[in-house]
N, C-alpha and C positions, 0 to 999 in steps of 0.2 A: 174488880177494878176496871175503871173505862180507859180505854189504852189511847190516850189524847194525841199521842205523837207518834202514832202507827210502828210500834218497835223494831217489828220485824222489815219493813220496807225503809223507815229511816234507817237500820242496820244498815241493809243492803245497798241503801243510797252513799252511807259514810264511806265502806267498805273499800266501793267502786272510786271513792276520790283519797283515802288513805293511801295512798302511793304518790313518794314525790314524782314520780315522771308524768304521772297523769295530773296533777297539780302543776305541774309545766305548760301541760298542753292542755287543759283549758285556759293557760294565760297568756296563749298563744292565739288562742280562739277569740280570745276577747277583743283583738283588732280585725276578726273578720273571719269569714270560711277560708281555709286550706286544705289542700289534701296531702296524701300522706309523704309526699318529698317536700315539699315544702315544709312541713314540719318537723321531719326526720332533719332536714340542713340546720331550722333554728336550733332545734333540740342537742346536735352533733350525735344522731341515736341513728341505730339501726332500723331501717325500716320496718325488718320481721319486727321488733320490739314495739317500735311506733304504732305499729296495725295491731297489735294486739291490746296495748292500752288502748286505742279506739276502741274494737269491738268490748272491750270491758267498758265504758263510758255507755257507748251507745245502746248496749244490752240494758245498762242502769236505766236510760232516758236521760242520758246528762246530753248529749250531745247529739245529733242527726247528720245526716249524711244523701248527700244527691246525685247523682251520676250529674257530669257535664263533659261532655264529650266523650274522651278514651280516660279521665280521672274520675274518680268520686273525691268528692267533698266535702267535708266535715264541717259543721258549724255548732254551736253552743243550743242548746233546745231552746226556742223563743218560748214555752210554756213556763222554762225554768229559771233560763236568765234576763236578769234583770240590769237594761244600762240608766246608771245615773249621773246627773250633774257630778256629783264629788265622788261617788264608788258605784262600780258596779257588786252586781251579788247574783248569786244562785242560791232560789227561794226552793228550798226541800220538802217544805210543807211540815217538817217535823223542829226544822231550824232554816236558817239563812246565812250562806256565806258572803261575808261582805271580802269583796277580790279590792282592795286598798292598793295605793301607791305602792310602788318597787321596792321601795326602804321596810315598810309594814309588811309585818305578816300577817296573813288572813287572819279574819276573828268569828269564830261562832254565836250566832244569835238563838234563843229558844226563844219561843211564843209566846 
């Protein structure tokens, strides 16, 4: 069988966003790069907690990260998200999540 939606790295892509707090904070990401107090204050999270959904995010390739001065910075990976007139999304290549209005919940797309 030809494996169209790469299972093993679409796994690992879902995996990495299967946790509501990291589904927080890429909706956090989605007005902009933050680092990690700044989002720990939206989140009302611990920062150990914060930095470690980051490095799980960033290790997936959901998210990137830049040193700016004495902080580093998180942003949402420009390969992978996508901003639209009506919804933004994060295209996985196996699926696509569309990041909908505050009221909706996210919805999965397959190819």
């Amino acid at each position: 069988m030809r494996d169209r939606l790469q299972s093993n790295q679409c796994a690992r892509l879902l995996k990495a966003l299967g946790d509501p707090d990291r589904l927080r904070i890429i909706q956090c990401l989605q007005d902009g790069p933050k680092n990690v107090s700044e989002l720990s204050a939206l989140l009302s999270a611990e920062l150990a907690n914060v930095s470690h959904h980051l490095r799980v995010l960033r290790d997936a390739g959901l998210v990137c990260d830049s040193k700016q001065g004495k902080f580093v910075v998180y942003s949402l990976h420009p390969e992978v998200f996508r901003h639209g007139k009506l919804t933004d999304s994060l295209d996985l290549g196996c699926c696509k999540l569309e990041l909908t209005g505050a009221m909706a919940a996210p919805r999965f797309n397959a190819p």
